[in-house]
Phi, psi and omega in degrees: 000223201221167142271178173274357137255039187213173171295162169280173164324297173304311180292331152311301190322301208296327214251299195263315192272149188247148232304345177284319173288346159289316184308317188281341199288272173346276187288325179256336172257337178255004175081343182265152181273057194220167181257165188289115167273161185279343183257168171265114172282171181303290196320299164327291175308328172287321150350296182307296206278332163334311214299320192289299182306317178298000196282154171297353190304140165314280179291140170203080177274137195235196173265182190257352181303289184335329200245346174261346169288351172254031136264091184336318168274341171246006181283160183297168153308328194220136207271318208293011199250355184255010169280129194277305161235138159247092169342285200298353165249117190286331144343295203273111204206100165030048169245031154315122129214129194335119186268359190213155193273113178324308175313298198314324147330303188273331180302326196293086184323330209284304174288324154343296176266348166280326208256343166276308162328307151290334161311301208260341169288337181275007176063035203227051148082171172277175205262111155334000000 
């Protein structure tokens, strides 16, 4: 997934790769028998963030971009709009912010409940 210096998930997918390295991404690292889409759809992200939570790792923190792309309605419009520093533009300086109010974010059941699921399929504690 991403850090604040680097792109996100959605801005990798869409920006750097090119249709083979989705295709191998899709099939040899998250494993599904599915073709690679050129936008990162919700599902793709959530696929993504599966791998990780699912992963043995102690720790397992994601941006919140990362984690609002698999939702279509609450992830931003444009992926290229979800970065936090671009280190290499001196210009480009921490200027993320949240486009939606955390209540609109917790109001959402749908998403809510995919993040608890995924939490608890990965065994990664219980829901508050």
């Amino acid at each position: 997934m991403s850090s604040h210096d680097t792109t996100t998930f959605r801005g990798w997918w869409e920006e750097e790769l090119d249709p083979n390295q989705k295709d191998r991404y899709v099939k040899d690292i998250l494993k599904l028998n599915k073709s690679a889409p050129q936008s990162c759809e919700p599902w793709l992200a959530e696929a993504a963030l599966i791998s990780h939570i699912e992963s043995p790792s102690i720790w397992c923190i994601f941006p919140i971009q990362d984690v609002l792309a698999i939702d279509g309605k609450l992830r931003r419009k444009y992926a290229s709009e979800e970065r936090i520093n671009c280190p290499e533009n001196p210009q480009h300086y921490w200027r993320f912010r949240l486009h939606l109010d955390t209540e609109t974010i917790v109001e959402s059941d749908r998403f809510m409940r995919r993040c608890l699921d995924m939490n608890q399929k990965g065994m990664r504690g219980v829901a508050y």
